[in-house]
N, C-alpha and C positions, 0 to 999 in steps of 0.2 A: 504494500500500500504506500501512496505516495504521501509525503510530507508537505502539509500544509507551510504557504513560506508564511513569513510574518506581514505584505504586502495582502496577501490572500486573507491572513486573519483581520487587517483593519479595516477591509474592505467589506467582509462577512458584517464584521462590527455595527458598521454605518449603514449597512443593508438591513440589519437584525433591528436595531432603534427606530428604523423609520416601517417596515414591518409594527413594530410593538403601538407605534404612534398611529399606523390607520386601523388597528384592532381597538385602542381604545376608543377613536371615534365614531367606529360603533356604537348605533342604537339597539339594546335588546339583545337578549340570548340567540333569538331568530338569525338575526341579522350578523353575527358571529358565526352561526354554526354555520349559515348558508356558504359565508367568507370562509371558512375554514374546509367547508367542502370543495369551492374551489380551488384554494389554492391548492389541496394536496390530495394526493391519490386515496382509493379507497384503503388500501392497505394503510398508507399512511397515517390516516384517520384512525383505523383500527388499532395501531399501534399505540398512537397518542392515550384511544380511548382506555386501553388496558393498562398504559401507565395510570392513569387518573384511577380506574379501579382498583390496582395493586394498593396504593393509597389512602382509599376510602377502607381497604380492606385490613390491612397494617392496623389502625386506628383502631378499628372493632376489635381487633387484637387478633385477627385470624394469623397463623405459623405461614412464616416464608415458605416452609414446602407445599404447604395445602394451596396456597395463594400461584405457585410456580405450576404445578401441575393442573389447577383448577384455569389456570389463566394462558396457560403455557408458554412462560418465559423465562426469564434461566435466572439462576438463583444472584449473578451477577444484577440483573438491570433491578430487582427484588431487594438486595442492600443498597443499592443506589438511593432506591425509594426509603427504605428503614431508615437510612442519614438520615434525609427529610426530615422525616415524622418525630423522631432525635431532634429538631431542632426546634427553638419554640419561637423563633424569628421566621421560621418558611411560610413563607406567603402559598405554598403548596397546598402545605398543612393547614393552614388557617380557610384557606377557600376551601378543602374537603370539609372541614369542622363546618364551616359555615355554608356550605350549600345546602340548596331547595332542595326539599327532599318530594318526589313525586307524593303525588295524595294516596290513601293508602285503599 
């Protein structure tokens, strides 16, 4: 795999802020998800969504193995997620705590 230069990284950088900048001016969940549908592939999407659930999952206190095989993702991208939830600064963490929960 090839090595990201440091050119390549400040440029990702200033492509990544102004990304984050038309997500916030979004109106509504809709209107995100819609955006978020297109920019990335369905896989894409699918993979996002099962980080957010690894997440949501962690919290309830479900085991990283239950959570990897239930979700099927490797127990690497699973501690990535546990840091997170470890930290009581992650804005990760605090939008799982704090999401709408469908009605039941």
């Amino acid at each position: 795999m090839r090595k990201t230069t440091p050119r390549e990284i400040a440029a990702s950088k200033a492509d990544f802020a102004e990304l984050a900048d038309a997500v916030a001016r979004l109106r509504g969940a809709d209107a995100v998800a819609r955006f978020l549908e297109e920019l990335f592939t369905p896989s894409e999407c699918v993979e996002m969504s099962k980080r957010w659930a690894l997440t949501r999952e962690l919290l309830a206190g479900k085991s990283q193995r239950d959570i990897a095989r239930e979700l099927g993702l490797s127990l690497c991208k699973i501690t990535r997620g546990a840091k997170l939830v470890r930290d009581p600064g992650s804005l990760l963490r605090h939008s799982v705590q704090n999401r709408r929960k469908p009605p039941a």
